[in-house]
N, C-alpha and C positions, 0 to 999 in steps of 0.2 A: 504493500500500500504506500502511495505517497505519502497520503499523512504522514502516517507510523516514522516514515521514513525523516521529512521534515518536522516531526515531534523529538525526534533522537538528536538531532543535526541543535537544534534549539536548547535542548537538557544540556548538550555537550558547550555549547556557548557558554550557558549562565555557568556552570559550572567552572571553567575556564577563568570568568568573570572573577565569580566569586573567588577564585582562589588568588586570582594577581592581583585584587583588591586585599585578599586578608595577610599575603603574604610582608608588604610594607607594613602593613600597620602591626606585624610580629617583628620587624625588623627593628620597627622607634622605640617597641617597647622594651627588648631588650640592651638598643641603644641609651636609652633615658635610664633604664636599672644599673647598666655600668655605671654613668655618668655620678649617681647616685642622684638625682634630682628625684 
C-alpha cells in the first residue's frame, strides 16, 4: 500500500527529528554539568 508505505517514510522523519533535536540538548546539559553552572 502507498499509505503504509508513506506512513513508515513519515514515522522514520519524526523520529530522525526527534533524535537530532534531543541529541544537542544532551550535549549542553552535560556541557553546563562540567562547567559546574
Amino acid at each position: 500500500m502507498v499509505l503504509e508505505a508513506l506512513h513508515f517514510v513519515v514515522s522514520e522523519r519524526l523520529i530522525n527529528l526527534a533524535v537530532s533535536l534531543k541529541a544537542p540538548a544532551i550535549g549542553l546539559k552535560r556541557i553546563t554539568k562540567s562547567d559546574g553552572r
